[in-house]
C-alpha positions in Angstrom: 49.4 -50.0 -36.6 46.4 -49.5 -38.2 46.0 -48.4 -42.1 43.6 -47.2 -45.0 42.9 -47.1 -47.7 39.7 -44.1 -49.1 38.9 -43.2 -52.1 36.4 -41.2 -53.7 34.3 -41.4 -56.9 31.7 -40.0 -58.9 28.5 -42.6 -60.1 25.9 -41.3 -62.4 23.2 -41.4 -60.0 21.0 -43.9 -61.9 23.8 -46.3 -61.9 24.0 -46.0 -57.9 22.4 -49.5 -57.7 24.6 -51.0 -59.9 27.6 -49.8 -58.4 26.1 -50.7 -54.7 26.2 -53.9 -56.1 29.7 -54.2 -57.5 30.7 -52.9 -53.9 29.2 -55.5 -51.8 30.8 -57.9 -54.0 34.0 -56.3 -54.6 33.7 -55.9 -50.3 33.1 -59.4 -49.6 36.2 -60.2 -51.9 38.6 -57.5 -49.5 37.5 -59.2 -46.0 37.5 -62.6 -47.4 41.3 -62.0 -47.6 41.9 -59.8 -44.7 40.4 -56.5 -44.6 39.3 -55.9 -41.5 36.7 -53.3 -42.5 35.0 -52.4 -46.2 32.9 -49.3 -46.0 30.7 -47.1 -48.5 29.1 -43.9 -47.9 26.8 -41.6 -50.4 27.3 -38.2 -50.2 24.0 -36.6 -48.4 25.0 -33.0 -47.1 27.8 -32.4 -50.0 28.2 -29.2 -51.4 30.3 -27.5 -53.7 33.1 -25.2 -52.6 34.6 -22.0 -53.7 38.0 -23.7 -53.7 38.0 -27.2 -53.2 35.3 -29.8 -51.9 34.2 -33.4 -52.5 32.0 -32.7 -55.6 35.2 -30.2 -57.0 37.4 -33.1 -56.6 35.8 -35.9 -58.9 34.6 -32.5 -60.8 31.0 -33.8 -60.2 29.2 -34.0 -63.3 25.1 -33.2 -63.6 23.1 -37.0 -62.8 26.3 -37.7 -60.2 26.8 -38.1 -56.7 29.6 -38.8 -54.5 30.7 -41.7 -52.5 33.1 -41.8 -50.2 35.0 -45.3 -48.7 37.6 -46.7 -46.9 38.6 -50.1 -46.2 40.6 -51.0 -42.8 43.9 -52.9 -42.5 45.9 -53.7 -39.5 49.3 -52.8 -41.0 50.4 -51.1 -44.3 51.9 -54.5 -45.0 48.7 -56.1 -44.5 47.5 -53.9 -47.0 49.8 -54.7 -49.4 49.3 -58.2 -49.3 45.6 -58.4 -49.6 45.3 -56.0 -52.3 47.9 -58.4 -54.3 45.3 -60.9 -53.7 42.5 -59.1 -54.9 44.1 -57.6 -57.8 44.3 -61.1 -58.8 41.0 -62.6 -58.1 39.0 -63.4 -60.9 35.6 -62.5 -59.5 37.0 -58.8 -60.1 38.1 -59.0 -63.4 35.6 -57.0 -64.7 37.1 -53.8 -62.3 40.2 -54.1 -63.9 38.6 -53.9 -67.4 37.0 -50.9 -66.9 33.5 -52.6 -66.8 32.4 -50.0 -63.6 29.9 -48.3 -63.1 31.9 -44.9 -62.5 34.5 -43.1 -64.3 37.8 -44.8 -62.6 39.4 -41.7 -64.1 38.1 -39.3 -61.4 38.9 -41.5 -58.8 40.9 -40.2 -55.8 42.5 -42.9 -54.0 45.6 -43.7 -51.7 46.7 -45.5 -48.5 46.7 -43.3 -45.0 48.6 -44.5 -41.6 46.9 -44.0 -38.2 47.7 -40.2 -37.1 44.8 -40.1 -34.1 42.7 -42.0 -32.4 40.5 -40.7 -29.4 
């Protein structure tokens, strides 16, 4: 069965190129070892709620934006695997260290299983 991972994050928007870069990479890394999908979206029609929304959630600072990914797995086992692998690859080691361009602390991330499908 299908399965996800998303996350969110806030980038300072004049380290969007940067971290478009870091993506591709860190993308070509996830389907060399599996991933059957690595996707990256900038928030375009985003706005703030009264109680929760995308910008509330990474509390969206002044200069940010929001981008939104997932990357696409044919099992939750699947998952676990490559993720193990690219935890460990080297030509991420700077994620890991914190050398991002984003605030990994306002990052909202998890895995989801397939609900529907039309």
């Amino acid at each position: 069965m299908p399965y996800v991972d998303g996350f969110i994050v806030a980038v300072p928007k004049k380290k969007l190129k940067a971290y478009a870069q870091l993506s591709k990479k860190a993308g070509k890394v996830w389907r060399e070892y599996g991933a059957l999908d690595y996707r990256e979206w900038v928030a375009d029609d985003v706005k703030p709620g009264k109680l929760t929304s995308f910008p509330q959630s990474v509390k969206l600072k002044a200069g940010e934006t929001v981008v939104f990914a997932w990357i696409t797995y044919k099992s939750r086992a699947q998952r676990d695997r490559i993720n193990a692998k690219v935890m460990a690859d080297p030509r991420l080691a700077s994620m890991s260290m914190g050398d991002v361009p984003f605030d990994g602390k306002r990052m909202i991330y998890g895995g989801f299983a397939s609900l529907v499908k039309v």
